[in-house]
DRENLUMNU-712309 format. One record per residue (C-alpha): residue in one letter; x, y, z; residue number from 1. Coordinates in nm, 4 decimals. Example, Ala and Ser with C-alpha at 12.3 -4.5 7.8 and 13.67 -1.06 7.14 Angstrom:
<nodes>
+------+----------+----------+----------+------+
| resn |       px |       py |       pz | resi |
+------+----------+----------+----------+------+
|    a |   1.2300 |  -0.4500 |   0.7800 |    1 |
|    s |   1.3670 |  -0.1060 |   0.7140 |    2 |
+------+----------+----------+----------+------+
</nodes>
This chain:
<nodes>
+------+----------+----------+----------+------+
| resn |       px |       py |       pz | resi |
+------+----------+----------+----------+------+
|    x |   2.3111 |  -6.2825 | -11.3050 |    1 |
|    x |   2.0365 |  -6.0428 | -11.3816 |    2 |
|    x |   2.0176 |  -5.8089 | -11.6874 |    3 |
|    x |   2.0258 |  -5.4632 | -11.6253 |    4 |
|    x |   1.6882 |  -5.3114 | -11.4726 |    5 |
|    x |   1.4878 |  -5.1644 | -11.7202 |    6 |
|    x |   1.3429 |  -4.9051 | -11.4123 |    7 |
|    x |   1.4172 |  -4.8116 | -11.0748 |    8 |
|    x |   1.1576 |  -4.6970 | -10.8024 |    9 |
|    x |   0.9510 |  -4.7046 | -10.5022 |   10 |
|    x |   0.6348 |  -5.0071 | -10.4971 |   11 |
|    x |   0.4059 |  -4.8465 | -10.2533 |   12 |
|    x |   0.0594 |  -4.9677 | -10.0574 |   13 |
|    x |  -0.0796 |  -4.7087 |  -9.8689 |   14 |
|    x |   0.2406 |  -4.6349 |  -9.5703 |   15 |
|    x |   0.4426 |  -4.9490 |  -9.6152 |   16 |
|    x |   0.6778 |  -4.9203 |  -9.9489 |   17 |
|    x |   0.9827 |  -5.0498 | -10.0812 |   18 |
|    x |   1.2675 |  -4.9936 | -10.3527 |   19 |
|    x |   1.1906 |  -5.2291 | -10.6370 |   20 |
|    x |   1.3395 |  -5.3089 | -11.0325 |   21 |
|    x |   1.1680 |  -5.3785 | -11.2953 |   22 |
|    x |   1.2818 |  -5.6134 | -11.5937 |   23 |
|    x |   1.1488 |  -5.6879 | -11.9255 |   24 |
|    x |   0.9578 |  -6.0253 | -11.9146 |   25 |
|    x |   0.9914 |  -6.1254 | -12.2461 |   26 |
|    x |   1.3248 |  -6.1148 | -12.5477 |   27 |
|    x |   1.3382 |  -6.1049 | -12.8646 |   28 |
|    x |   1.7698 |  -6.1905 | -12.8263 |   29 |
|    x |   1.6931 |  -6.5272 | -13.0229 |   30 |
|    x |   1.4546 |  -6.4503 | -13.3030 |   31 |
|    x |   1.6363 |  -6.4264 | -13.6657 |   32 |
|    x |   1.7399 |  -6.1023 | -13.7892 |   33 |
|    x |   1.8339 |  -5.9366 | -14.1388 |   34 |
|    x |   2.0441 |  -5.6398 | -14.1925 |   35 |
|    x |   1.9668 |  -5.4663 | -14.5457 |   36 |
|    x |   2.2721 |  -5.4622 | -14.7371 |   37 |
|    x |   2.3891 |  -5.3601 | -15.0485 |   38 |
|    x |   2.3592 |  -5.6449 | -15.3447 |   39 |
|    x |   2.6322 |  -5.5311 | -15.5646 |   40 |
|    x |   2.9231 |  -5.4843 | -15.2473 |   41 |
|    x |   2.7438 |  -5.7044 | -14.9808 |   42 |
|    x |   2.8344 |  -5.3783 | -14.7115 |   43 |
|    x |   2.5170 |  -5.3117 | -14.4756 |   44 |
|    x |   2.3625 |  -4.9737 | -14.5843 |   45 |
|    x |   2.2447 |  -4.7277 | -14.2721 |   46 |
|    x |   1.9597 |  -4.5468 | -14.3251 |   47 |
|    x |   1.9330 |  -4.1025 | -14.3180 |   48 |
|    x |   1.6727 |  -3.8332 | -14.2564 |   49 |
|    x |   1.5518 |  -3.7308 | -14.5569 |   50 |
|    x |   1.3861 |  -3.3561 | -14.5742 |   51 |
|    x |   1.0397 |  -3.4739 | -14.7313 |   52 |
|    x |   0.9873 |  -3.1406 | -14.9607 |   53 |
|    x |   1.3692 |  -3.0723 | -15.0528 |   54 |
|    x |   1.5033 |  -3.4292 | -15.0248 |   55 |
|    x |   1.7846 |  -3.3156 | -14.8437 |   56 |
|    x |   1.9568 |  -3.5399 | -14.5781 |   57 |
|    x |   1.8718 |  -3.4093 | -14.2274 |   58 |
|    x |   2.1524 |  -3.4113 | -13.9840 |   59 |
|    x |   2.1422 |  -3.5268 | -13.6154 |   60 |
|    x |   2.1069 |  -3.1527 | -13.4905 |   61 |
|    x |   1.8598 |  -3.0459 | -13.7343 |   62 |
|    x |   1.6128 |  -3.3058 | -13.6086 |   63 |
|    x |   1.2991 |  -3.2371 | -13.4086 |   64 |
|    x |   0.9888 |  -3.3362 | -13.3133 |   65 |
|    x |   0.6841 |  -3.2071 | -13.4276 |   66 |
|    x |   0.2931 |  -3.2547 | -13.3850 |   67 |
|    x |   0.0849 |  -3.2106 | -13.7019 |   68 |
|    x |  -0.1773 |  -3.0126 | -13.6946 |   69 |
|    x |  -0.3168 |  -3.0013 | -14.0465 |   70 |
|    x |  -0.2242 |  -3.1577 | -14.3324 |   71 |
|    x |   0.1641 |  -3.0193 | -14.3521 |   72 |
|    x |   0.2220 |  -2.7783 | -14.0645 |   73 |
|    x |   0.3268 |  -2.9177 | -13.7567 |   74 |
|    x |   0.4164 |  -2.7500 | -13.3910 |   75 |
|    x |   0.6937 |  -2.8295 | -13.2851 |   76 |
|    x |   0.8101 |  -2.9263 | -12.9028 |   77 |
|    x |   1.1636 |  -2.8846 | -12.7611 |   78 |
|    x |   1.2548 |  -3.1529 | -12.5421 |   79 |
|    x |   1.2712 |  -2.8904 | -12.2406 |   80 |
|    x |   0.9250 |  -2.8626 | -12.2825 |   81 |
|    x |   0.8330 |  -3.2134 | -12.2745 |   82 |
|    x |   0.9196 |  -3.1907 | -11.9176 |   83 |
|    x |   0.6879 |  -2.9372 | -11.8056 |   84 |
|    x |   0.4549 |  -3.2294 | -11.7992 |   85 |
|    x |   0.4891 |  -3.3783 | -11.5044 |   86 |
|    x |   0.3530 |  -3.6711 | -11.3632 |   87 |
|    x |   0.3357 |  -3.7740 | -10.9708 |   88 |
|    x |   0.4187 |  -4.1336 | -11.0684 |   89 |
|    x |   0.7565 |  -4.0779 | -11.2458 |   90 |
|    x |   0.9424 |  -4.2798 | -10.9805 |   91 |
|    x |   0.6570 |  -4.4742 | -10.7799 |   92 |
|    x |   0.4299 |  -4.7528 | -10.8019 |   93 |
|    x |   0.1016 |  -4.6733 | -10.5871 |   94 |
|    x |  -0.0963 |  -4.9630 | -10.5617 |   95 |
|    x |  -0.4384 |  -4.8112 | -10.6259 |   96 |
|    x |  -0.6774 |  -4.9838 | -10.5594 |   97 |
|    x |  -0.6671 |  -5.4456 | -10.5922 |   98 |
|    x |  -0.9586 |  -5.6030 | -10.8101 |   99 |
|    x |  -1.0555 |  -6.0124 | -10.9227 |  100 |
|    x |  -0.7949 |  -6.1316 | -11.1659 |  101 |
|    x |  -1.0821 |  -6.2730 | -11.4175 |  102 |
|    x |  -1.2544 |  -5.8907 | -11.4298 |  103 |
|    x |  -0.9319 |  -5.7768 | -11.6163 |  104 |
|    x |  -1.0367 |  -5.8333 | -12.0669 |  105 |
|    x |  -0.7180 |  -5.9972 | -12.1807 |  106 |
|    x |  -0.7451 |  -5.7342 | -12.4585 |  107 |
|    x |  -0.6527 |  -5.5031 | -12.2131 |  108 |
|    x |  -0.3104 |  -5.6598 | -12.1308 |  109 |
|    x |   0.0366 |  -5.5289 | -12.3020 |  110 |
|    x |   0.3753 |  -5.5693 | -12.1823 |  111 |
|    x |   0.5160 |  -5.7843 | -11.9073 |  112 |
|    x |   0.7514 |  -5.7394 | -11.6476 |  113 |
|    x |   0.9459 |  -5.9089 | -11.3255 |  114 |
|    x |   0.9529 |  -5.6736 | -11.0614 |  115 |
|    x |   1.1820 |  -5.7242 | -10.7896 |  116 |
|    x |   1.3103 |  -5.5716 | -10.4579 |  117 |
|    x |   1.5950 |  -5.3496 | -10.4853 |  118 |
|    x |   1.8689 |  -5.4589 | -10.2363 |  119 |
|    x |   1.8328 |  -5.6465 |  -9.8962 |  120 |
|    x |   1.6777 |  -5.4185 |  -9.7088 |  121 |
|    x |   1.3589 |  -5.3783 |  -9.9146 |  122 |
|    x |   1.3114 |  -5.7948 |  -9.9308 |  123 |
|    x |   1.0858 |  -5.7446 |  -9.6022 |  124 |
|    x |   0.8468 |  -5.4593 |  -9.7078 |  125 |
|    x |   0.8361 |  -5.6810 | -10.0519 |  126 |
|    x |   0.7733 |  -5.9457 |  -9.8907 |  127 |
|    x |   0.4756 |  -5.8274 |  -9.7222 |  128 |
|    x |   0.3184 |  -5.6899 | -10.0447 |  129 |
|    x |   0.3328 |  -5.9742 | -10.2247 |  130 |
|    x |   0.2485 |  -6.2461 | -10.0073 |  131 |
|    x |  -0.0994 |  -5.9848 |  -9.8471 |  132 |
|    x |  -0.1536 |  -5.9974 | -10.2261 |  133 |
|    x |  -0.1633 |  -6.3856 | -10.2861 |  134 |
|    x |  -0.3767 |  -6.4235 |  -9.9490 |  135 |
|    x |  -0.6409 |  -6.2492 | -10.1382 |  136 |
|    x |  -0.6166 |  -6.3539 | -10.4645 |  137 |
|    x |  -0.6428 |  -6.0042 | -10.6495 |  138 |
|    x |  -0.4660 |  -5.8323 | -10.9044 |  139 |
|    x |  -0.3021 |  -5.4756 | -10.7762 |  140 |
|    x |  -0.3741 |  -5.1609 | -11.0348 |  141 |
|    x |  -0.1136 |  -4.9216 | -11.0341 |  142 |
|    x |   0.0465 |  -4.6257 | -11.2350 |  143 |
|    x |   0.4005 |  -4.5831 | -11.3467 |  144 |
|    x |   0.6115 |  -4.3659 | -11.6220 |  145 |
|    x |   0.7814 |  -4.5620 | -11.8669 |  146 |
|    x |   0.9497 |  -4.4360 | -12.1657 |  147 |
|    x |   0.8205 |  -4.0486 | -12.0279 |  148 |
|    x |   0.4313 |  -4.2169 | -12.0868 |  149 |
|    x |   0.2215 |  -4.3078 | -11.7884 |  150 |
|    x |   0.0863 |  -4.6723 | -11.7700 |  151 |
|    x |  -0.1653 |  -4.8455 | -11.5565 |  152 |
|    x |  -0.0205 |  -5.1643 | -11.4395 |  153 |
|    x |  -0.1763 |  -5.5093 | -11.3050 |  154 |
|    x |   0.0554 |  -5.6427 | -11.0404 |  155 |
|    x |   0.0258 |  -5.9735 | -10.9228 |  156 |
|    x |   0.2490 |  -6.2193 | -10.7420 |  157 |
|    x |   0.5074 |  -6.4793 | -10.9393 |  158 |
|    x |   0.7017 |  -6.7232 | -10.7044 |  159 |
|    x |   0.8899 |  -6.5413 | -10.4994 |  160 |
|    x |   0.8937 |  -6.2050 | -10.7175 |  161 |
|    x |   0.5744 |  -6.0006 | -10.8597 |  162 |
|    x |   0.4544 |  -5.9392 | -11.2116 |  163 |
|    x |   0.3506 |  -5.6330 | -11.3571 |  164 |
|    x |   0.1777 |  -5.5994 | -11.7008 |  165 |
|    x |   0.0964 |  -5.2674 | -11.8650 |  166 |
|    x |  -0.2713 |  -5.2371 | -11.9680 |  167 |
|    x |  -0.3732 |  -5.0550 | -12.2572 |  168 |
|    x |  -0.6120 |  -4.7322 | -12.2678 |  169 |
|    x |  -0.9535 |  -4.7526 | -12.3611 |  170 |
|    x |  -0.8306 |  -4.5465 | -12.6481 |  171 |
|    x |  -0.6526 |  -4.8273 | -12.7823 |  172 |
|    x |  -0.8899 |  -5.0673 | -12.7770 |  173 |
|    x |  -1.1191 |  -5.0890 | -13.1295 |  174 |
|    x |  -1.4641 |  -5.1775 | -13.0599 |  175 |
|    x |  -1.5695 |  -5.5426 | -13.1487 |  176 |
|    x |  -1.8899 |  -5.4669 | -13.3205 |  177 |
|    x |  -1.7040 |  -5.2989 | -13.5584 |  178 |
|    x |  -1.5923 |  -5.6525 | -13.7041 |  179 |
|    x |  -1.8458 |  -5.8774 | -13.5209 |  180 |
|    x |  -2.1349 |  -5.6374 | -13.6276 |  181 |
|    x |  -2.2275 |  -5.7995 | -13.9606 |  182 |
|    x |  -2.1270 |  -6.1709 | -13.8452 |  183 |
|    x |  -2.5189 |  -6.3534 | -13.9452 |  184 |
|    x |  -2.6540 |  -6.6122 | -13.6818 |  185 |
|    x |  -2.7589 |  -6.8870 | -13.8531 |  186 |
|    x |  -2.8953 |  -7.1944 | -13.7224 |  187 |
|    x |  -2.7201 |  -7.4577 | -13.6330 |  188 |
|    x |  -2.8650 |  -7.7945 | -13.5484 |  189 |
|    x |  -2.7638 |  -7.9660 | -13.1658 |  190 |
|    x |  -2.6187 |  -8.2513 | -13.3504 |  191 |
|    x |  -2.3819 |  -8.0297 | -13.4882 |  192 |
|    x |  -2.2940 |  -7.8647 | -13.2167 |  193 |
|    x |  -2.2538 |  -8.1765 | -13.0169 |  194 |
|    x |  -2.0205 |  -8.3287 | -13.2609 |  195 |
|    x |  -1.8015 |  -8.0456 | -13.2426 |  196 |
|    x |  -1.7774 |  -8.0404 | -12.8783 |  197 |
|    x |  -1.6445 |  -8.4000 | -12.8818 |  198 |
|    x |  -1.3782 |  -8.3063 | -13.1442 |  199 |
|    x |  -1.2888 |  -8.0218 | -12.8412 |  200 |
|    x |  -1.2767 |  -8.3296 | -12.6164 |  201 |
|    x |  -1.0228 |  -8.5353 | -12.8082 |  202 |
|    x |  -0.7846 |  -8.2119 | -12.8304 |  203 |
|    x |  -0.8317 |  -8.1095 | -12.4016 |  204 |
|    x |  -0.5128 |  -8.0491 | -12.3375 |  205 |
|    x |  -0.3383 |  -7.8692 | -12.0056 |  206 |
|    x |  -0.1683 |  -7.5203 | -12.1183 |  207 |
|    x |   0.1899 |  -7.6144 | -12.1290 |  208 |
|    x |   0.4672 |  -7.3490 | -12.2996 |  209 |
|    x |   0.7222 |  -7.5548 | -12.3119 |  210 |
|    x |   0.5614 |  -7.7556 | -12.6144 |  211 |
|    x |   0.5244 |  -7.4439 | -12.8308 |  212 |
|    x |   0.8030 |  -7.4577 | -13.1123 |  213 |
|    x |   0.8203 |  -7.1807 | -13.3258 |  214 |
|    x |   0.9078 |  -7.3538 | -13.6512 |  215 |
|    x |   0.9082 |  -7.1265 | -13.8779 |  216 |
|    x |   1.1848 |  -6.9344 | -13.6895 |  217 |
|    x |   1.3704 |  -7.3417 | -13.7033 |  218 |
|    x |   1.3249 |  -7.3570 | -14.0837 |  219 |
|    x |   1.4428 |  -6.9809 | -14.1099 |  220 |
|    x |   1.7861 |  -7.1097 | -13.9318 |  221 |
|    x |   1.8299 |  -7.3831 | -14.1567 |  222 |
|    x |   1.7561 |  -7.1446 | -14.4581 |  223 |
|    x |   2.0157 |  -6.9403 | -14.3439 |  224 |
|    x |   2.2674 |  -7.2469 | -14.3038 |  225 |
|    x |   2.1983 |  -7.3860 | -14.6153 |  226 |
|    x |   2.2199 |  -7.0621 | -14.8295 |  227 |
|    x |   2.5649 |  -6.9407 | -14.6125 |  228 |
|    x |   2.7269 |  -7.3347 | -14.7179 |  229 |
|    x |   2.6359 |  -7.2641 | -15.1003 |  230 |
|    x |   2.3531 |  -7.5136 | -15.1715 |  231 |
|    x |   2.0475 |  -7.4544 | -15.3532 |  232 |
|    x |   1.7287 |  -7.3165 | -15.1562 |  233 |
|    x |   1.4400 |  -7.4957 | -15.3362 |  234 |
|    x |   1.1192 |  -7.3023 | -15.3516 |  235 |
|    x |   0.7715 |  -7.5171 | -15.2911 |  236 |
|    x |   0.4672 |  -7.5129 | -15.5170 |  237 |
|    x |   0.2263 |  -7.2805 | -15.3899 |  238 |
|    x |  -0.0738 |  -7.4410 | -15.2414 |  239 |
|    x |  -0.4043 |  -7.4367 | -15.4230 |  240 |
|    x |  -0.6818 |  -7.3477 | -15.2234 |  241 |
|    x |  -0.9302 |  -7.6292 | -15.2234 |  242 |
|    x |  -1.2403 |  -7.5613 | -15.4640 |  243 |
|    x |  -1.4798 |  -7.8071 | -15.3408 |  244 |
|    x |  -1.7650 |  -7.7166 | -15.1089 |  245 |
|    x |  -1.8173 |  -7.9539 | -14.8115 |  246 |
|    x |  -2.1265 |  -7.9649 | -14.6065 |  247 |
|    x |  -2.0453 |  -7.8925 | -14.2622 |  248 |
|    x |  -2.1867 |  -8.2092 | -14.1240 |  249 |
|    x |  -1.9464 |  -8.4146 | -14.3679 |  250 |
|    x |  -1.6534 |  -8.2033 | -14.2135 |  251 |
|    x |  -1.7636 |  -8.2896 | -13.8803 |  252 |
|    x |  -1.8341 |  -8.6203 | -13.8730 |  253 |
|    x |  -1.4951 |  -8.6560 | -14.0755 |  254 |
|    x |  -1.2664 |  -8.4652 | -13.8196 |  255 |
|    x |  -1.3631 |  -8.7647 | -13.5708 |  256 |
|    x |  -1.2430 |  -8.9899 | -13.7864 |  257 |
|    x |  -0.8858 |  -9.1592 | -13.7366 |  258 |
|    x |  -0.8300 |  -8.9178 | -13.3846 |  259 |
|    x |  -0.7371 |  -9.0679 | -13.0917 |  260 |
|    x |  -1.0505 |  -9.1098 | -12.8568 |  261 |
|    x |  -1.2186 |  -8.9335 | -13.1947 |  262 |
|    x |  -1.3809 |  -9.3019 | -13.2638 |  263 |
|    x |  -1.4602 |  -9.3605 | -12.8805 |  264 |
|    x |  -1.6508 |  -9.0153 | -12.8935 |  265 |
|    x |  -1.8403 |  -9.0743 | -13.2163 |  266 |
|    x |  -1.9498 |  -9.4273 | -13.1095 |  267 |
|    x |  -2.0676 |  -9.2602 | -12.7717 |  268 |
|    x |  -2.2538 |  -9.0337 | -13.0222 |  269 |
|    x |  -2.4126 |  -9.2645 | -13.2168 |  270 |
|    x |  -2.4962 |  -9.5324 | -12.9140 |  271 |
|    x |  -2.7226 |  -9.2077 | -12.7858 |  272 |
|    x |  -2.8547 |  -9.1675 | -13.1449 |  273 |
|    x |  -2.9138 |  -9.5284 | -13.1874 |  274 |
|    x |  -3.0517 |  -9.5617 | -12.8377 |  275 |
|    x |  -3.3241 |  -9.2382 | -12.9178 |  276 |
|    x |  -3.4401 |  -9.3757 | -13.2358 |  277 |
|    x |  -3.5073 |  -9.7747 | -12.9960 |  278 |
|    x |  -3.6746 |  -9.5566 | -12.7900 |  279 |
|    x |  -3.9193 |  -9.3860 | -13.0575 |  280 |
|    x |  -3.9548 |  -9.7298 | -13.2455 |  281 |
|    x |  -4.0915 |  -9.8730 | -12.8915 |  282 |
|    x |  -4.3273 |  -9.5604 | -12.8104 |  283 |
|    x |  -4.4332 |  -9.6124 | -13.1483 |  284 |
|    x |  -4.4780 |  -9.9777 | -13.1048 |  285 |
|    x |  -4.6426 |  -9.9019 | -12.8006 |  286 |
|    x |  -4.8986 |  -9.6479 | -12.9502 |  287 |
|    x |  -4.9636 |  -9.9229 | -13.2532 |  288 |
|    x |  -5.0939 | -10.2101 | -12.9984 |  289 |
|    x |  -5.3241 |  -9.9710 | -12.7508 |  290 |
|    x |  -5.4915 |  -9.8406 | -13.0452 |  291 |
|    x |  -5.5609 | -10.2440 | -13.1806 |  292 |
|    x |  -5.6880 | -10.2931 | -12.8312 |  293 |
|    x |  -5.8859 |  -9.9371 | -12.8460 |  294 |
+------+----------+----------+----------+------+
</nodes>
């Protein structure tokens, strides 16, 4: 069975739409949790409102919402108000406009979520959508009001269901040359960059989730089960940072050693290496004798 939808609407392309529902792609039901508790009666404390300036707790009704203006005075907007702004999309999806998959930055993507028809009589017009949408291999941009905020959304088919994924604003984005700015560009010889490139080789790999394991959130658990039967959590010795400098070369030609298919790809390395350097000692050669005969 189906959690509850997170939204309920229209999906819309051009004249043909349909009632869809939206559900959260992702959980965090499993991850660990604490409470904060009290130490000296073990009870779980709640947290209050606390009046900044006076210190006094706030009650419920007293709270508001305010947007500061200068440092320490704020305007502040009723909830009534909120709703004067009004946005077209509160209740639709209007496919916009459809554009390549690969022109959409991953930076760009936020939130994920299943959309699917609402009730057997929308399957059809769904049905449509999606599969015009796989026949031409584009992603669908969209609006729609979550949470009273407006997103722009990527659609895209999944099986027999779509996906939708918020974007981000420009706004939210930082710009790169911010951190990449000072980054030098030093010069790096092709053997280097050629011995890295087979240490990529011996680690291709096909993207497969299902062999991600979280294990710190395993090791948390067993924390937890340990410290709830009574025993002893032991803490480790805190890793020392290593002090000595290695050349990068050494650290190269040392990550392909002992890797499966590492050994394969150095010896292909150094058969080219070994077979450059025949190849210079016979030009060499070569050059020696026609200037005896010369």
């Amino acid at each position: 069975m189906a959690p509850r939808a997170y939204w309920k609407g229209t999906l819309k392309l051009s004249l043909v739409s349909c009632p869809v529902v939206l559900y959260p792609a992702t959980t965090a039901a499993e991850k660990t949790r604490f409470h904060m508790i009290n130490r000296e009666t073990g009870n779980r404390l709640k947290q209050q409102m606390v009046d900044a300036e006076t210190g006094d707790v706030v009650e419920s009704d007293q709270k508001g919402r305010g947007y500061e203006l200068r440092k320490g005075k704020y305007v502040e907007i009723e909830p009534g108000e909120l709703e004067a702004v009004q946005i077209e999309s509160n209740h639709t999806i209007d496919i916009e406009s459809f554009v390549p998959s690969e022109e959409i930055d991953q930076r760009y993507l936020n939130h994920p979520y299943y959309i699917a028809p609402d009730g057997k009589a929308a399957v059809d017009a769904f049905a449509v959508i999606r599969d015009a949408m796989k026949d031409q291999d584009r992603v669908a941009l969209a609006k729609i009001v979550l949470t009273n905020r407006e997103h722009i959304i990527a659609i895209e088919p999944l099986g027999k269901g779509l996906l939708g994924t918020t974007l981000r604003f420009p706004y939210e984005l930082r710009d790169e040359d911010e951190f990449f700015g000072d980054i030098k560009s030093p010069k790096i010889t092709k053997d280097m960059v050629e011995l890295a490139g087979h240490i990529l080789h011996t680690k291709a790999a096909h993207f497969d989730p299902s062999k991600f394991k979280d294990e710190y959130e395993t090791a948390l658990k067993a924390l937890v089960k340990r410290k709830a039967s009574g025993k002893k959590i032991e803490l480790p010795e805190p890793e020392e940072r290593p002090s000595n400098v290695v050349s990068l070369m050494d650290a190269l030609k040392q990550s392909l050693k002992g890797r499966g298919g590492g050994k394969t790809a150095a010896k292909s390395h150094a058969r080219r290496a070994t077979g450059r350097h025949r190849t210079a000692k016979k030009t060499h050669r070569s050059t020696a004798r026609q200037r005896k005969a010369g």
